[in-house]
C-alpha positions as CSV (number, residue, x, y, z in Angstrom):
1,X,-21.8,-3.6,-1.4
2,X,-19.0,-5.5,0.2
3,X,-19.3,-7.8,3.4
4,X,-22.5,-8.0,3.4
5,X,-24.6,-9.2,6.6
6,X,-26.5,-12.3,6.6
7,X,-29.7,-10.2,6.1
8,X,-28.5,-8.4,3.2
9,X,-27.2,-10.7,1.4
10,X,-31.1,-12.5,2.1
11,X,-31.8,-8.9,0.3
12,X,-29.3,-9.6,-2.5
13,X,-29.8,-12.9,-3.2
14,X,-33.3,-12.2,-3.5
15,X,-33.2,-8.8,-5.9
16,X,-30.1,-11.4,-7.9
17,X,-33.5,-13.5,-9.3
18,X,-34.5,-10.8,-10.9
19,X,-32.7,-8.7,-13.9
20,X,-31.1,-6.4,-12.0
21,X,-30.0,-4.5,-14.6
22,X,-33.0,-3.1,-15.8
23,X,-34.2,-2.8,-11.8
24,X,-35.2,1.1,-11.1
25,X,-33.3,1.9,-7.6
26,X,-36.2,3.9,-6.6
27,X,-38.5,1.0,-6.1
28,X,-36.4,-0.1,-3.3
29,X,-36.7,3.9,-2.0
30,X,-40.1,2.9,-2.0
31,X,-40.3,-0.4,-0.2
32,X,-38.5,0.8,2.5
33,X,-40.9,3.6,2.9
34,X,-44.3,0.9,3.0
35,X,-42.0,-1.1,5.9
36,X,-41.5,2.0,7.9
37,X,-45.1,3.1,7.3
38,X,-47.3,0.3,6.8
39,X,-49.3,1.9,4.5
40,X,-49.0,3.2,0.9
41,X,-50.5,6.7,1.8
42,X,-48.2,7.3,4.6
43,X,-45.3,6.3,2.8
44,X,-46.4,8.6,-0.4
45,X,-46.4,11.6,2.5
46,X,-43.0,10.3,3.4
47,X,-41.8,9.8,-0.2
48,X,-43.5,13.5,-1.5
49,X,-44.8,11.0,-4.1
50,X,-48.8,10.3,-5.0
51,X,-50.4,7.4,-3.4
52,X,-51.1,6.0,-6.7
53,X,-47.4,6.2,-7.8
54,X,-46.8,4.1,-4.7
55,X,-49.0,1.6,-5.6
56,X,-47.7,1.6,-9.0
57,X,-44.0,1.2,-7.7
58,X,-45.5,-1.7,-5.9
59,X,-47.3,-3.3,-8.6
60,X,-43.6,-2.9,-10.9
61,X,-41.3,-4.7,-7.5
62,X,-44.3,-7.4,-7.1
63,X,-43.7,-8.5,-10.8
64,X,-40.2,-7.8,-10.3
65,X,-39.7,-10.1,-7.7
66,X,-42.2,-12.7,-8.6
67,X,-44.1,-12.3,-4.6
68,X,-47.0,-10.2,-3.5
69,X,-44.5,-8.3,-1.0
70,X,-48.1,-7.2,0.7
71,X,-50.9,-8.7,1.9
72,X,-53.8,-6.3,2.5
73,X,-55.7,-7.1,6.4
74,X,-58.4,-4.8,7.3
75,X,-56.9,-1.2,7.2
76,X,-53.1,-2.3,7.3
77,X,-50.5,-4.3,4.9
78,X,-49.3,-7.5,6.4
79,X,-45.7,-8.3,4.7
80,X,-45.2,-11.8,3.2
81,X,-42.6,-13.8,4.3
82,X,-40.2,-13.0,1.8
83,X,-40.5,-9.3,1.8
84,X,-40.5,-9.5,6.0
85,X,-37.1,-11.1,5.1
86,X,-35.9,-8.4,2.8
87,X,-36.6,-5.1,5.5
88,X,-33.8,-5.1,7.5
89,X,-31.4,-5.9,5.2
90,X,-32.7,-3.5,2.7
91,X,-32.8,-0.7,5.4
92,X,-29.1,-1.3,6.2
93,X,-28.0,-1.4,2.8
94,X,-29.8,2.0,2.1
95,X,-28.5,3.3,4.8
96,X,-25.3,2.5,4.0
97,X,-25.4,4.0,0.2
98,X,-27.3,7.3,1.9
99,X,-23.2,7.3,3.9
100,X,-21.3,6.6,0.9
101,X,-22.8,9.7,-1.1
102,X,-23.1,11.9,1.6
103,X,-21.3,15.2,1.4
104,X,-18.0,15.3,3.1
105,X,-17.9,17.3,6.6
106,X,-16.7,20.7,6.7
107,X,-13.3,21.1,6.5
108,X,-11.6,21.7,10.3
109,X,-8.0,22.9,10.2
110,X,-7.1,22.6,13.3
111,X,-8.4,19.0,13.4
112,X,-7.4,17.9,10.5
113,X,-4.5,15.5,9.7
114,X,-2.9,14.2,6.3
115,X,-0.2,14.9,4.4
116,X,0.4,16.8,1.5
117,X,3.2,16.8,-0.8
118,X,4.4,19.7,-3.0
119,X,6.8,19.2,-5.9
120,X,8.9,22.2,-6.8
121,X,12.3,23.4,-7.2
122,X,14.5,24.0,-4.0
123,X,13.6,27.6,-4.9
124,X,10.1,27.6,-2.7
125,X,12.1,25.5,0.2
126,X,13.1,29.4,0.7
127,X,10.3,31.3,-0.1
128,X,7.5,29.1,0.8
129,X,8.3,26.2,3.1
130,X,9.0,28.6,6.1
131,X,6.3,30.7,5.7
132,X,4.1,27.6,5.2
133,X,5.2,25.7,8.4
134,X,4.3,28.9,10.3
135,X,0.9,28.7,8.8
136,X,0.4,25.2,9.5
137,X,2.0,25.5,13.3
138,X,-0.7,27.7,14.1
139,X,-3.9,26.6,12.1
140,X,-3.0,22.9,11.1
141,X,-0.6,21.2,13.7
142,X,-1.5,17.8,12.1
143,X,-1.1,18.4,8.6
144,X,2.1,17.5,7.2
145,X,3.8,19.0,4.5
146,X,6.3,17.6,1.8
147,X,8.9,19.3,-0.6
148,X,9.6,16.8,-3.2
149,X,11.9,17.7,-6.6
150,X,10.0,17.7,-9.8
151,X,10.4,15.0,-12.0
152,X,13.1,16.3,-14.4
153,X,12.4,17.2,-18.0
154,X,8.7,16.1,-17.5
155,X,7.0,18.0,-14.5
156,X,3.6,16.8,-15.1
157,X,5.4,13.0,-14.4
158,X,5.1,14.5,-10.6
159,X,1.3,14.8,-10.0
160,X,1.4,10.8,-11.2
161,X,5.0,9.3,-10.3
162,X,5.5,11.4,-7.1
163,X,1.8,11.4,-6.0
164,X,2.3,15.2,-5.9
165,X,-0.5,17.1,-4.6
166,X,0.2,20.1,-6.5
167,X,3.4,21.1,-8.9
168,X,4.9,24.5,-8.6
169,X,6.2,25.4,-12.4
170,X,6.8,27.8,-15.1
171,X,3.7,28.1,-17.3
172,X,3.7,25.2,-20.2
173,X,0.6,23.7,-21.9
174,X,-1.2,21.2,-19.9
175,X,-4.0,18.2,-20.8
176,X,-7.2,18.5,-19.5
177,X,-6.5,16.2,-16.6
178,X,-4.5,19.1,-15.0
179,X,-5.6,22.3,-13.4
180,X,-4.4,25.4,-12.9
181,X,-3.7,28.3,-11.0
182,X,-1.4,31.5,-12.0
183,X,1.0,32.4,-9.0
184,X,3.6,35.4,-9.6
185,X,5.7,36.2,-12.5
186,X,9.7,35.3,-11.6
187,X,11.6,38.0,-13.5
188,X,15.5,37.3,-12.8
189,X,18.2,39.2,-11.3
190,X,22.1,39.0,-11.5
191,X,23.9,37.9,-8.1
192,X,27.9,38.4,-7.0
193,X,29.8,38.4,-4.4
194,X,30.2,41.6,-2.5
195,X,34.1,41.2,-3.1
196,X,33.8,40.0,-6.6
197,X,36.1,42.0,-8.3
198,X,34.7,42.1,-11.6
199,X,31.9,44.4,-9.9
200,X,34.3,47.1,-8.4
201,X,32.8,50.6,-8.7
202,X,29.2,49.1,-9.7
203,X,26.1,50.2,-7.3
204,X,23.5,47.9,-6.3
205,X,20.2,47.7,-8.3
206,X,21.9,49.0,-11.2
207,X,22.0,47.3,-14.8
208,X,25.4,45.2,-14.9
209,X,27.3,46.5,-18.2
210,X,26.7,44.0,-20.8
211,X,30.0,43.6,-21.5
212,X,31.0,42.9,-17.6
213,X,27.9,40.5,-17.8
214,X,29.4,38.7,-20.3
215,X,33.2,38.5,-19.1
216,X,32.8,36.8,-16.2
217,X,32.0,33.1,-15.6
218,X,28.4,31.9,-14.8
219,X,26.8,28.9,-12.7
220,X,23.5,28.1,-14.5
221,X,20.5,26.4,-12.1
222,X,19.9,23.1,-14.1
223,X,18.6,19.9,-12.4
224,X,19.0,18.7,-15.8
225,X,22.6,19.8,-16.1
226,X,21.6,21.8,-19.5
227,X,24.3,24.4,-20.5
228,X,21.8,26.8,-21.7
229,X,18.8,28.3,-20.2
230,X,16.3,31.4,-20.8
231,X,19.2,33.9,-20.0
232,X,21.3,32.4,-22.9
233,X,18.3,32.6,-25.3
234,X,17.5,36.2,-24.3
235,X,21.6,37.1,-24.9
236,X,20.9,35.5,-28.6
237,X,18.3,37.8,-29.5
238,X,21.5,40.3,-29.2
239,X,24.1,39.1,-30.6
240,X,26.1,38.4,-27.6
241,X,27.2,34.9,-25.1
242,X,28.3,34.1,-21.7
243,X,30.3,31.9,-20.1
244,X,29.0,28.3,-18.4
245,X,31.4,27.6,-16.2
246,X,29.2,25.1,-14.0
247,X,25.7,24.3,-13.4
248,X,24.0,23.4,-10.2
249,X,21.3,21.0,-10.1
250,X,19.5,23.6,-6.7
251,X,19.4,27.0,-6.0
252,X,20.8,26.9,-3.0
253,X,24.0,25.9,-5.0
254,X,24.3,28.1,-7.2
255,X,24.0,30.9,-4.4
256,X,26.6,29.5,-2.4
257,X,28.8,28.6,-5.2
258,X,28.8,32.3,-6.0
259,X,29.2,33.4,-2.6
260,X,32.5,31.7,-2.7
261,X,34.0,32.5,-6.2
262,X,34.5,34.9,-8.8
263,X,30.9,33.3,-10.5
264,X,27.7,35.4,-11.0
265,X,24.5,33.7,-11.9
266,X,20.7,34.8,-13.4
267,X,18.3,33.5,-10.4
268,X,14.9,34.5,-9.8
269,X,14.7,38.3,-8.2
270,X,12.2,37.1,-5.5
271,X,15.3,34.4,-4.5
272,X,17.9,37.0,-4.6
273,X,16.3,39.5,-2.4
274,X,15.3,36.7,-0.1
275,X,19.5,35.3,0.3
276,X,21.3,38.7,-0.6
277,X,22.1,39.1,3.2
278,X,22.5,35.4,4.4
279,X,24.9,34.9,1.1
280,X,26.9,38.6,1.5
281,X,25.5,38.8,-1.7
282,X,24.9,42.2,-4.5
283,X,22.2,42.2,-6.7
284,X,21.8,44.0,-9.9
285,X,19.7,44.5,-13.3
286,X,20.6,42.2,-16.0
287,X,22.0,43.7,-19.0
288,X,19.7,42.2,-21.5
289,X,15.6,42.1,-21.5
290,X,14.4,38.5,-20.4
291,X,10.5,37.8,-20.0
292,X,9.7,36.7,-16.9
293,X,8.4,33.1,-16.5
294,X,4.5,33.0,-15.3
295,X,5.1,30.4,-12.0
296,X,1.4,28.4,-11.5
297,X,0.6,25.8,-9.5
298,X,-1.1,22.9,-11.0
299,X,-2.6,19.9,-10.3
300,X,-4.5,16.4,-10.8
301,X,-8.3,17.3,-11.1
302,X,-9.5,14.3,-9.2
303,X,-9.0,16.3,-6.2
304,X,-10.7,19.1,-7.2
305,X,-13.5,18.5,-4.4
306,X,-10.9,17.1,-1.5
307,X,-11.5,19.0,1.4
308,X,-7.4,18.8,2.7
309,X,-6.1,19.1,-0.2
310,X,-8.3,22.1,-1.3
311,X,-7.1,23.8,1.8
312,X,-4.2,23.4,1.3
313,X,-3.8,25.1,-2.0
314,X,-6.3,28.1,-1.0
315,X,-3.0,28.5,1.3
316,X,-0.3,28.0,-0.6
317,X,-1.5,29.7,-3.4
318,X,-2.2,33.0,-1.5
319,X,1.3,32.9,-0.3
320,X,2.7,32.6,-3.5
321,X,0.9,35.2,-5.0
322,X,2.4,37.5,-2.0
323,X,5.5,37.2,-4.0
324,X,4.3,38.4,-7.5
């Protein structure tokens, strides 16, 4: 109970001469009550206690504190001096406890301002950042929102290092500090340039020939500039390789590096149907079966119970799982 008034800490200093440590809270409950009331039956009505557990809580803060607290005069309790100079302090400082553990208000969007910061891949600054700012235009103008990269090779690093309010990932094992939500599952599609030539004669949608697949020159997604990724592993399990010519570290990279070469790439389907037209793109089938990632959101379970940032991920979340 920092910054205290002069009265409470009368109230402090007072409860400090005792061991306060093995001091039952709910005396003081009951103190308060025998102030307001002046009388141990009307404060056990105002307490739903028995008048003889009031008198008992009495008898256990008189010995406590080493004072009488009350004097008995005709049909009403006269406080001593020392208890007279514990009320008002003790009223503030229970009122001020009754504040702190209140529950919060309800949650008003439109009212409501903060920031909240979302670390993902540059893949949801296309499919959720514009649908999101709509949203909050309309039913949170004063809530801000932040796309921030995840922390490479360790994405759980960006609920802690980023202050991340959630984490937009592929499915992984997580501590039990972490929560979880499942979002959509991102199975992966092949873009091209519509005058690629190494596509000539195919349609879109089809399954790209294996061997065409493999011909031609890739640009992998890797913030981590790895050489190898999910597709490479599913071409293993076949006996066959592509070509890495050059990995991008966004998506929005890799698309536009394709859209201005002879490159294909393996990106997310939901991403290539989103950029096809913007790009002058062509989308097809990959030639080999590759399980699609499970995309969650996750995040720190100490906010759990925050109103915004509950909100927030209600919202979020039931966009993403539009895309699924």
């Amino acid at each position: 109970m920092a910054n205290l008034s002069g009265k409470s800490h009368y109230l402090i200093v007072g409860i400090a001469q005792m061991n306060f440590a093995t001091l039952d809270l709910n005396l003081l409950r009951v103190l308060d009550a025998v102030f307001r009331e002046g009388s141990t039956v009307k404060a056990a009505d105002r307490l739903a206690m028995s008048q003889p557990a009031v008198s008992g809580a009495l008898s256990r803060l008189r010995h406590s504190l080493d004072d009488q607290l009350f004097i008995r005069q005709g049909n009403r309790l006269v406080a001593t001096d020392y208890a007279a100079g514990l009320e008002s302090g003790l009223r503030e400082e229970l009122e001020n406890l009754e504040a702190l553990l209140a529950p919060p208000a309800l949650f008003d969007p439109q009212t409501a301002r903060g920031t909240f910061r979302i670390a993902a891949s540059d893949f949801f600054a296309e499919l959720l950042m514009p649908p999101l700012a709509d949203l909050l235009q309309k039913s949170a103008p004063h809530i801000r929102a932040q796309l921030v990269d995840l922390v490479p090779n360790d994405y759980l690093a960006s609920l802690e290092r980023l202050n991340a309010d959630i984490a937009l990932i592929p499915e992984m094992v997580l501590p039990d500090w972490v929560n979880r939500e499942p979002l959509f599952l991102s199975p992966f599609h092949v873009i091209a340039r519509a005058g690629n030539p190494g596509i000539t004669g195919l349609q879109d949608g089809m399954q790209i020939p294996m061997d065409t697949f493999c011909a031609l020159h890739h640009v992998l997604f890797s913030p981590e500039g790895n050489l190898a990724a999910m597709g490479d592993a599913a071409l293993e399990r076949v006996g066959k390789s592509r070509q890495v010519a050059m990995t991008v570290p966004v998506f929005s990279g890799v698309c536009r590096a394709v859209s201005e070469s002879d490159l294909i790439a393996l990106v997310p389907s939901q991403l290539a149907v989103k950029v096809a037209g913007t790009f002058g793109l062509r989308v097809f089938e990959p030639p080999m079966k590759i399980d699609p990632p499970l995309i969650m959101g996750i995040w720190h379970r100490r906010s759990d119970n925050t109103p915004l940032a509950a909100w927030m991920r209600s919202e979020i979340f039931s966009l993403m799982k539009a895309l699924d």
